[in-house]
N, CA, C and O atoms as CSV, one atom per row, in Angstrom:
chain,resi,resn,atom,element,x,y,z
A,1,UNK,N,N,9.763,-5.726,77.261
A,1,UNK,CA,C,9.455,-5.827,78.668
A,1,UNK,C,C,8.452,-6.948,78.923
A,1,UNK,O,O,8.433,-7.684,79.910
A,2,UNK,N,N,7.603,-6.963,77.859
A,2,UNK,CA,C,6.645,-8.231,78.220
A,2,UNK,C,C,7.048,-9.751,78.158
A,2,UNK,O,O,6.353,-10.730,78.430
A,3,UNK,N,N,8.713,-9.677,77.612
A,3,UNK,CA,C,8.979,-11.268,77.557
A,3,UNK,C,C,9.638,-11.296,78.951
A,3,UNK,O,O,9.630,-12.439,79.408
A,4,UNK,N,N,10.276,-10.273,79.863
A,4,UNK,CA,C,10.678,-10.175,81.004
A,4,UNK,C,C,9.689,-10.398,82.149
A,4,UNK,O,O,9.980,-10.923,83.224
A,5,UNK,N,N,8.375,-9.896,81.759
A,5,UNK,CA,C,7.544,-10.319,82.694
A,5,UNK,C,C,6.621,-11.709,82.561
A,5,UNK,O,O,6.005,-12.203,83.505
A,6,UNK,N,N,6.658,-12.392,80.810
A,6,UNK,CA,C,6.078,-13.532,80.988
A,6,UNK,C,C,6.968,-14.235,82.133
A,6,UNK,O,O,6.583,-14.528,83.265
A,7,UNK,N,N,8.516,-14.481,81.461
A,7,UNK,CA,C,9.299,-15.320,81.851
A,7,UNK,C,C,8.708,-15.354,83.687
A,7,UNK,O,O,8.519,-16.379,84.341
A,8,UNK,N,N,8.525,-13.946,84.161
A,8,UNK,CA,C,8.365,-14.163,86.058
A,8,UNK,C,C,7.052,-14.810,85.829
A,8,UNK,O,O,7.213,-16.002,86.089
A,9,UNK,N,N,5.976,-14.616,85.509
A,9,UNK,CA,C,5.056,-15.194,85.491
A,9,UNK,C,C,5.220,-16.524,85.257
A,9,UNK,O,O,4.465,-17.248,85.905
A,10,UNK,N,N,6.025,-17.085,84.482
A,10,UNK,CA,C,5.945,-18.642,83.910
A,10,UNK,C,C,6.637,-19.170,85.324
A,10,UNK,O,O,6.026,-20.005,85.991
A,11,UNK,N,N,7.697,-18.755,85.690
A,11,UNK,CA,C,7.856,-18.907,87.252
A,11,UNK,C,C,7.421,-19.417,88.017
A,11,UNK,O,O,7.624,-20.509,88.547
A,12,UNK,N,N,6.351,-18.177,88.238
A,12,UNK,CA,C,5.367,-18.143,89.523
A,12,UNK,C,C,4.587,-19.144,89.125
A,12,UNK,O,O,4.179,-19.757,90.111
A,13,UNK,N,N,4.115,-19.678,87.910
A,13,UNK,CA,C,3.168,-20.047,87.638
A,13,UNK,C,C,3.621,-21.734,87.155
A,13,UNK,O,O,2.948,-22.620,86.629
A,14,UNK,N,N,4.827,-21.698,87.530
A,14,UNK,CA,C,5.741,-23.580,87.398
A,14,UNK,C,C,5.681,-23.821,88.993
A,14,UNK,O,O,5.640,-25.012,89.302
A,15,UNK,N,N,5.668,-22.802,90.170
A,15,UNK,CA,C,5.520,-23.353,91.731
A,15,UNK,C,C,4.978,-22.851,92.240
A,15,UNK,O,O,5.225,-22.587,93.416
A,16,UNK,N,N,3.364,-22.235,91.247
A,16,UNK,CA,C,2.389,-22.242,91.969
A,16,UNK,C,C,1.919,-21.610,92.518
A,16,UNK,O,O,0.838,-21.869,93.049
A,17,UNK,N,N,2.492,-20.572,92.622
A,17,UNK,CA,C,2.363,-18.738,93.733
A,17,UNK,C,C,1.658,-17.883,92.511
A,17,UNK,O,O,1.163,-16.825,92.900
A,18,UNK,N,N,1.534,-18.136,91.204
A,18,UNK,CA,C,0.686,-17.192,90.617
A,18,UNK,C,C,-0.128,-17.927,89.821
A,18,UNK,O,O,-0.169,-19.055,89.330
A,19,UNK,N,N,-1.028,-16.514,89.863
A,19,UNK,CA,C,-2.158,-17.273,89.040
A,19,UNK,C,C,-1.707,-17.454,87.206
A,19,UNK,O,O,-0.705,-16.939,86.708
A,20,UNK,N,N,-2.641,-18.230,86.514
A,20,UNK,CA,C,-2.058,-18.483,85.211
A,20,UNK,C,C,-2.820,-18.112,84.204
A,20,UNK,O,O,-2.901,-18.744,83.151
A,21,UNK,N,N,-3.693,-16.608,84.571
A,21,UNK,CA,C,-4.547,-16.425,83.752
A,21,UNK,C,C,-4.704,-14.793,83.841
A,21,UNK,O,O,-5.774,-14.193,83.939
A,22,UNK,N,N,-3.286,-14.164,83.781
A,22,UNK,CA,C,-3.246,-12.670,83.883
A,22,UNK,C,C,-2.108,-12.641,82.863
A,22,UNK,O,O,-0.975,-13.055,83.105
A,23,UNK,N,N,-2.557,-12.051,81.560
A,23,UNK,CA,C,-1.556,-12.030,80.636
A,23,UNK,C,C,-0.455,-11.027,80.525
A,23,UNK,O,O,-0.923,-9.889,80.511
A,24,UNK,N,N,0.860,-11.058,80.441
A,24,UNK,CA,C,2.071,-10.268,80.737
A,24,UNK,C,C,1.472,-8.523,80.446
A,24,UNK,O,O,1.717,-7.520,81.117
A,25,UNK,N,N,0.768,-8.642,79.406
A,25,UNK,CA,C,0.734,-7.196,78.901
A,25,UNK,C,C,-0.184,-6.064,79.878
A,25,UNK,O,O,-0.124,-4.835,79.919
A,26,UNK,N,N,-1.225,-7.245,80.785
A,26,UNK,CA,C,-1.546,-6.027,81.633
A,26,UNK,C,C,-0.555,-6.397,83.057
A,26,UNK,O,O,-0.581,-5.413,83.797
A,27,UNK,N,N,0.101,-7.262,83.506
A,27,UNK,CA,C,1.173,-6.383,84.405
A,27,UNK,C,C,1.935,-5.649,83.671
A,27,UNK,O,O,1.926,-4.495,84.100
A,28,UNK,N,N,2.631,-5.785,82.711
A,28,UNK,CA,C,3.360,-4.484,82.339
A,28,UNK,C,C,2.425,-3.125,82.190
A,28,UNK,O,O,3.051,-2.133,82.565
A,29,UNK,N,N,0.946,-2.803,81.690
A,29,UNK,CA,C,-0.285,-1.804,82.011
A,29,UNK,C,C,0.115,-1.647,83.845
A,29,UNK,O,O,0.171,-0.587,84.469
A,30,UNK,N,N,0.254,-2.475,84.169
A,30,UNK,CA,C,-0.088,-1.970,85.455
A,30,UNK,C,C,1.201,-1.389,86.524
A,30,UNK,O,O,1.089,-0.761,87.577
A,31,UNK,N,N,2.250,-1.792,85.919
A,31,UNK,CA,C,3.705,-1.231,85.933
A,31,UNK,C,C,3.623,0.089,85.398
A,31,UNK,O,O,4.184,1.062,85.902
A,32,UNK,N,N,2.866,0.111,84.300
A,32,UNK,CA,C,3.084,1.435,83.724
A,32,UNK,C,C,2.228,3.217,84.351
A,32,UNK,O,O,2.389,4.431,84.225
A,33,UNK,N,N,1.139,2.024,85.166
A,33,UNK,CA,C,0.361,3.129,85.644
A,33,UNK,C,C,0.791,3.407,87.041
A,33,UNK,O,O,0.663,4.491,87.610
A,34,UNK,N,N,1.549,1.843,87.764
A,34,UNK,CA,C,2.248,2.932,88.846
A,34,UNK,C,C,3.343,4.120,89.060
A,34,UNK,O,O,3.529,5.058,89.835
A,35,UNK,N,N,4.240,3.264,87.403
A,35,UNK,CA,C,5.424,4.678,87.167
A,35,UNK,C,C,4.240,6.171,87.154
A,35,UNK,O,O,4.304,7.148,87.901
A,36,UNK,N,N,3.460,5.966,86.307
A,36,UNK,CA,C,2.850,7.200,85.812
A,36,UNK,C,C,2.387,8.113,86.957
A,36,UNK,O,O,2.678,9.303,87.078
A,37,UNK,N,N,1.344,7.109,88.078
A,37,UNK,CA,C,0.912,7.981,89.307
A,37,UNK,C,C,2.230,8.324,90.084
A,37,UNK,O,O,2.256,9.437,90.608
A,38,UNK,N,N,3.306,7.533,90.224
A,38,UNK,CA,C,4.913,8.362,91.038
A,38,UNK,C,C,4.966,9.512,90.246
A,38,UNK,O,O,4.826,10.594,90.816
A,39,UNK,N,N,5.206,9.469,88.603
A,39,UNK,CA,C,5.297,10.749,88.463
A,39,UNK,C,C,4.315,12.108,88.731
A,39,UNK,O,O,4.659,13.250,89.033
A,40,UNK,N,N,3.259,11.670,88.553
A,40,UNK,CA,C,1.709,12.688,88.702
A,40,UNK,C,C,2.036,13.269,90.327
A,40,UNK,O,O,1.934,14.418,90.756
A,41,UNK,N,N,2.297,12.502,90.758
A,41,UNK,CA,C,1.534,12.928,91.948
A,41,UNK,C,C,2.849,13.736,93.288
A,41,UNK,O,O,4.032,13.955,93.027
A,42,UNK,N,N,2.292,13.971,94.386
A,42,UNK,CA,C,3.332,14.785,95.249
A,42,UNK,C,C,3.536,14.435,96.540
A,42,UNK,O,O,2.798,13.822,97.311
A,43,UNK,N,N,4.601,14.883,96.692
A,43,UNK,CA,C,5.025,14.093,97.864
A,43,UNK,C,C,4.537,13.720,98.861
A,43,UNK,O,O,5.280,13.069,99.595
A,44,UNK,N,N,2.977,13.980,99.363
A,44,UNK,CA,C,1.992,13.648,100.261
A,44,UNK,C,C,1.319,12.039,99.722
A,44,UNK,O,O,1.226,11.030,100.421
A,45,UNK,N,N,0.995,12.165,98.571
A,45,UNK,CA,C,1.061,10.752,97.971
A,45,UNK,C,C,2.023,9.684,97.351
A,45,UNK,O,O,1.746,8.963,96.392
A,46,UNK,N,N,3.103,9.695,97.997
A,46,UNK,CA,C,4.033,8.975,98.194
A,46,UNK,C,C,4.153,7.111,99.072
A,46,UNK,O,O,4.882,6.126,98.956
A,47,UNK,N,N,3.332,7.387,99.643
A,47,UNK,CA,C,2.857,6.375,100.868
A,47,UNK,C,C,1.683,5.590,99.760
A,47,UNK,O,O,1.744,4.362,99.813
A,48,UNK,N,N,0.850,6.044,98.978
A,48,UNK,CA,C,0.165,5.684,98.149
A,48,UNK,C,C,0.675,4.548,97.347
A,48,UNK,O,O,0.362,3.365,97.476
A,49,UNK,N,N,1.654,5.164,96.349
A,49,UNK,CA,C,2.581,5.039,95.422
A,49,UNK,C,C,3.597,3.876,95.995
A,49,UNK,O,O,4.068,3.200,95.081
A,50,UNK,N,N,4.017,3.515,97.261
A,50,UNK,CA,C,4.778,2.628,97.720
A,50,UNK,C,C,3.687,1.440,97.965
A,50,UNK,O,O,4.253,0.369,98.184
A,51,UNK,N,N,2.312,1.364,97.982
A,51,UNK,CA,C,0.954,0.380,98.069
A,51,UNK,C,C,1.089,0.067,97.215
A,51,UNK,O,O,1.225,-1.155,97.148
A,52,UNK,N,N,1.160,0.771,96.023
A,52,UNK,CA,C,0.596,0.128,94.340
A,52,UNK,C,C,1.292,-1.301,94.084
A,52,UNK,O,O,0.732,-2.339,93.732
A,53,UNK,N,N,2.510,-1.112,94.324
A,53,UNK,CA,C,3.064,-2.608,93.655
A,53,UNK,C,C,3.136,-4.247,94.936
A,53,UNK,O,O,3.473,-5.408,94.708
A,54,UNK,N,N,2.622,-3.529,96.290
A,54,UNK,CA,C,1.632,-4.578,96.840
A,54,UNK,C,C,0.321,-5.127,96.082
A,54,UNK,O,O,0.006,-6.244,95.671
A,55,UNK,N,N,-0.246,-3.992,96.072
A,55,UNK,CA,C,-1.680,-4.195,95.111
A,55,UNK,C,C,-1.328,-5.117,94.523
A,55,UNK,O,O,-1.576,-6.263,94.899
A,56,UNK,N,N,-0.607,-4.809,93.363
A,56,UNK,CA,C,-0.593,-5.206,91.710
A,56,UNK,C,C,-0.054,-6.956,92.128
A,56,UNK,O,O,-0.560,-7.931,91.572
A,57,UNK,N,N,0.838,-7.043,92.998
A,57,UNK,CA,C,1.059,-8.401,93.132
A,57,UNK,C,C,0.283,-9.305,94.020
A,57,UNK,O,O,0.462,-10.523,93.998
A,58,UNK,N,N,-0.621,-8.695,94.842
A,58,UNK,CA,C,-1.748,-9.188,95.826
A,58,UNK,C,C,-2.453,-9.982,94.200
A,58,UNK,O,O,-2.408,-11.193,93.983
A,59,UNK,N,N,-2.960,-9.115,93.397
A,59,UNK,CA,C,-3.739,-9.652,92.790
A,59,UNK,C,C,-2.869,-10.531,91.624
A,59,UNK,O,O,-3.665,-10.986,90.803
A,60,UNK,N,N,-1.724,-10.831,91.373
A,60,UNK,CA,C,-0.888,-12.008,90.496
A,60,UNK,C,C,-1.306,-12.986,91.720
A,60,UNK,O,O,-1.829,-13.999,91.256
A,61,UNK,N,N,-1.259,-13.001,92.790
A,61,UNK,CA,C,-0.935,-14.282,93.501
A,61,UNK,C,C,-2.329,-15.328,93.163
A,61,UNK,O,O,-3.491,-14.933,93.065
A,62,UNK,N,N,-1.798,-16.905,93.008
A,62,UNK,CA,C,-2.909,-17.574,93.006
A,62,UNK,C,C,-4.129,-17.784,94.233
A,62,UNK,O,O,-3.698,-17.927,95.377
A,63,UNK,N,N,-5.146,-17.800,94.096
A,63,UNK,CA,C,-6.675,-17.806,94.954
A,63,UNK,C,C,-6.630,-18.762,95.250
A,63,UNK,O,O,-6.291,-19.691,94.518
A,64,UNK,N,N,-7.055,-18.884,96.776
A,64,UNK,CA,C,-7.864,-20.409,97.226
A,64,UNK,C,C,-6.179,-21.006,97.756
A,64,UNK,O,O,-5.124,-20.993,97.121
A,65,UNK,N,N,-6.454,-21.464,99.059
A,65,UNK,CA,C,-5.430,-22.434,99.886
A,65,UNK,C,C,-5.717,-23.752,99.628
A,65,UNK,O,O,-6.893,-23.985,99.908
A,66,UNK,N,N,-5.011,-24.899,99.127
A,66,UNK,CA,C,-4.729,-25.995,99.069
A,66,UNK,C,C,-4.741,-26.887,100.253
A,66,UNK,O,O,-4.101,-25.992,100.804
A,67,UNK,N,N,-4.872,-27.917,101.298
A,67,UNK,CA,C,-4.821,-28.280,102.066
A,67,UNK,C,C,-3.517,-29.401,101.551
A,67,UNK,O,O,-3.463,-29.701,100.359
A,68,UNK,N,N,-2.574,-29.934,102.465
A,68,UNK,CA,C,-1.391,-30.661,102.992
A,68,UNK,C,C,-2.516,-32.251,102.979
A,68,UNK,O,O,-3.473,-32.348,103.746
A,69,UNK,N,N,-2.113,-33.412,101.913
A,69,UNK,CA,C,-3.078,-34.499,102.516
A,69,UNK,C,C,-2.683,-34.948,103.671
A,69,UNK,O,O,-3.651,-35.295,104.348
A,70,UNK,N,N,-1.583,-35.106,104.243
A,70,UNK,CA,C,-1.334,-35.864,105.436
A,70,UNK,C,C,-1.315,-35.058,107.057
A,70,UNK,O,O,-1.093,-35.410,108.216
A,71,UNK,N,N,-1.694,-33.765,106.328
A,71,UNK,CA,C,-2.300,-32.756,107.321
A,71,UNK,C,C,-3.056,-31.729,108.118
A,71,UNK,O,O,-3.077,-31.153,109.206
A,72,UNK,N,N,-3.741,-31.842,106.809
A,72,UNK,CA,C,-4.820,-30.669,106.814
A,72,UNK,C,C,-4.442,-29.482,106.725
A,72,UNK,O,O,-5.301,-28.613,106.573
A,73,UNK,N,N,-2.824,-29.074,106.810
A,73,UNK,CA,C,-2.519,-27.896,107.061
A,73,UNK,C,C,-2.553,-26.844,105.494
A,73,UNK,O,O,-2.363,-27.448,104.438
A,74,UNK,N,N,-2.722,-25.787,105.456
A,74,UNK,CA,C,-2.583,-24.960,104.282
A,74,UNK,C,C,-2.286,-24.877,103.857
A,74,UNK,O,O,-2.078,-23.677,104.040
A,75,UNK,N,N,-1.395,-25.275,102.312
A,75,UNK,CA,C,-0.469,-25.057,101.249
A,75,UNK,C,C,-0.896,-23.990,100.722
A,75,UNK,O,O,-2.012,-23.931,100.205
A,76,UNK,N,N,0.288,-22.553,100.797
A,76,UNK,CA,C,0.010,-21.756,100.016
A,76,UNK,C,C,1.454,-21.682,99.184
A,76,UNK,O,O,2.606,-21.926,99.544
A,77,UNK,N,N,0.772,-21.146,97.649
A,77,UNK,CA,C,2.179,-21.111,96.714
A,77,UNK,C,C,2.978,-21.903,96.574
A,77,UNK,O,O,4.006,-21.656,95.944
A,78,UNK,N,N,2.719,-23.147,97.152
A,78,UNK,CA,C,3.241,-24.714,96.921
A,78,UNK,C,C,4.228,-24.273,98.124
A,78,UNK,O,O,5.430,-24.291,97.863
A,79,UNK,N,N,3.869,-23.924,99.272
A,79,UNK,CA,C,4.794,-24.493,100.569
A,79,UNK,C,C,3.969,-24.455,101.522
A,79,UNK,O,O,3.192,-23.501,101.580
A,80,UNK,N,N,3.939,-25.338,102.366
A,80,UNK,CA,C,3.109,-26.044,103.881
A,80,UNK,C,C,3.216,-24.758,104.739
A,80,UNK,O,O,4.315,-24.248,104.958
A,81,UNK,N,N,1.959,-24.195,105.265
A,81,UNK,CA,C,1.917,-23.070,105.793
A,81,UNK,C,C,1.890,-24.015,107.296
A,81,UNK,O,O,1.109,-24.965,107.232
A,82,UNK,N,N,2.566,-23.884,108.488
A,82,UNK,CA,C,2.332,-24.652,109.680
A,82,UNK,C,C,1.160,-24.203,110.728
A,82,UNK,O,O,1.248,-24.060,111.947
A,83,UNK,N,N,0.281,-24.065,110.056
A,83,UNK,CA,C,-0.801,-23.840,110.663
A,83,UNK,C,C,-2.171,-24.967,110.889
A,83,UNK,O,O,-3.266,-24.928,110.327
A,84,UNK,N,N,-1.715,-25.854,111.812
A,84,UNK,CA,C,-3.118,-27.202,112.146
A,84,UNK,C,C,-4.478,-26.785,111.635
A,84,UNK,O,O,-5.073,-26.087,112.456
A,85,UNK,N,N,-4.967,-26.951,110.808
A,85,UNK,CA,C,-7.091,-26.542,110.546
A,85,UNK,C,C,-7.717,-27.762,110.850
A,85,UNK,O,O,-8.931,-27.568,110.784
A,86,UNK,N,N,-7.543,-28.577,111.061
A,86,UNK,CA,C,-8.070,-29.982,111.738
A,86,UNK,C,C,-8.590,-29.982,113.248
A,86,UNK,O,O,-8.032,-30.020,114.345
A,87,UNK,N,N,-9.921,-29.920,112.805
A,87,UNK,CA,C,-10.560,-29.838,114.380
A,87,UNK,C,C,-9.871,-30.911,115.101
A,87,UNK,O,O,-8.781,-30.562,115.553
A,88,UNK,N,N,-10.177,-31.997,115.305
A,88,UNK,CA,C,-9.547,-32.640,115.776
A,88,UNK,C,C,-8.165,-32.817,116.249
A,88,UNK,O,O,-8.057,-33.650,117.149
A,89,UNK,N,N,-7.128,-32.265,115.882
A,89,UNK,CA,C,-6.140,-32.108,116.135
A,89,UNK,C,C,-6.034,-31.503,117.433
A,89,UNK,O,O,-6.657,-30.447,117.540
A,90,UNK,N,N,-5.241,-32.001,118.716
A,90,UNK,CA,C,-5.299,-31.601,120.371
A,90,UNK,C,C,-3.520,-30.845,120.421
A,90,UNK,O,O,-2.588,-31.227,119.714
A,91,UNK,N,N,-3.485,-30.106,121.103
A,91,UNK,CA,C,-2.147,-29.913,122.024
A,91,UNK,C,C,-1.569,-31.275,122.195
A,91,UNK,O,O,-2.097,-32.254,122.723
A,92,UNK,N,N,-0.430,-31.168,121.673
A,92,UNK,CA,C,0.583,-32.177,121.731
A,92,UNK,C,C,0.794,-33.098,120.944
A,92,UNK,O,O,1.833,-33.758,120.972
A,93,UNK,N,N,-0.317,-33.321,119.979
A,93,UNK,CA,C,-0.590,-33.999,118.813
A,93,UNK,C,C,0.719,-34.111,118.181
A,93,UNK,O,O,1.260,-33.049,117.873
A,94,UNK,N,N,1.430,-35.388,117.889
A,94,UNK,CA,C,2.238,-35.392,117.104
A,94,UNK,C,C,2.107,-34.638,115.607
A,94,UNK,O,O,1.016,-34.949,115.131
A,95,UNK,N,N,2.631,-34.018,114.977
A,95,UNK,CA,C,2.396,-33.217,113.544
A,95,UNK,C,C,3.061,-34.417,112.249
A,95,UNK,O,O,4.249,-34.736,112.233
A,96,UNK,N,N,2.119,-34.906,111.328
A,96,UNK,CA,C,2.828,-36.314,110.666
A,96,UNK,C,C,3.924,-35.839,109.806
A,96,UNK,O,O,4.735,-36.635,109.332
A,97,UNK,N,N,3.981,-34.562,109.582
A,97,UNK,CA,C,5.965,-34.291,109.174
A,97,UNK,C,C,6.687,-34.196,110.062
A,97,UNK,O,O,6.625,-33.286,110.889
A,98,UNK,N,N,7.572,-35.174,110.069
A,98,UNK,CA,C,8.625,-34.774,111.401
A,98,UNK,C,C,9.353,-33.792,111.338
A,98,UNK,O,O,10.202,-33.639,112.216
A,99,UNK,N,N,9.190,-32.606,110.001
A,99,UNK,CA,C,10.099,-31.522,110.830
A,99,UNK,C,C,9.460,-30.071,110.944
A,99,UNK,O,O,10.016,-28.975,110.878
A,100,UNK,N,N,8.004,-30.427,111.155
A,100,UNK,CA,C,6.889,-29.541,112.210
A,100,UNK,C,C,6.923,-30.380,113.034
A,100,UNK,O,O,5.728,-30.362,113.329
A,101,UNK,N,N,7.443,-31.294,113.806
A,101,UNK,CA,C,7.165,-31.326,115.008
A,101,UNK,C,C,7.712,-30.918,115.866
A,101,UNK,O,O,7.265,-31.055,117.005
């Protein structure tokens, strides 16, 4: 199972959406402890149990937004989030990729 989960990791971690310093064996630990709490637990903690593998991948994802040079805008996970952070930037402002504009 752990060469199944390097391989996603090497992935994530060739375009940039994960971080490159969480070694396969504790996501598979951490796979293993959400099977374990589904089984432990009862059907009131169910809603719980459907969080965990948000969690677990909240924390694979890589930290810290990148800025776009020709835009200031946010690169997250190696794709242009279209969101202007450039004070300067006004209403109507041409956007320098033409296909945010």
């Amino acid at each position: 199972m752990s060469v199944a989960v390097q391989a996603l990791l090497d992935a994530g971690i060739a375009d940039d959406t994960l971080r490159d310093d969480v070694p396969a064996q504790d996501v598979v630990a951490g796979m293993v402890g959400i099977v374990g709490v589904f089984l432990a637990c009862g059907p009131d903690q169910r809603d719980q149990v459907g969080r965990l593998p948000d969690l677990l991948m909240d924390g694979l994802r890589r930290r810290g937004n990148r800025l776009h040079p020709e835009c200031d805008c946010p690169v997250v996970g190696g794709h242009l989030q279209h969101i202007p952070v450039r004070a300067e930037r006004v209403a109507g402002e041409a956007h320098p990729d033409p296909l945010l504009q």
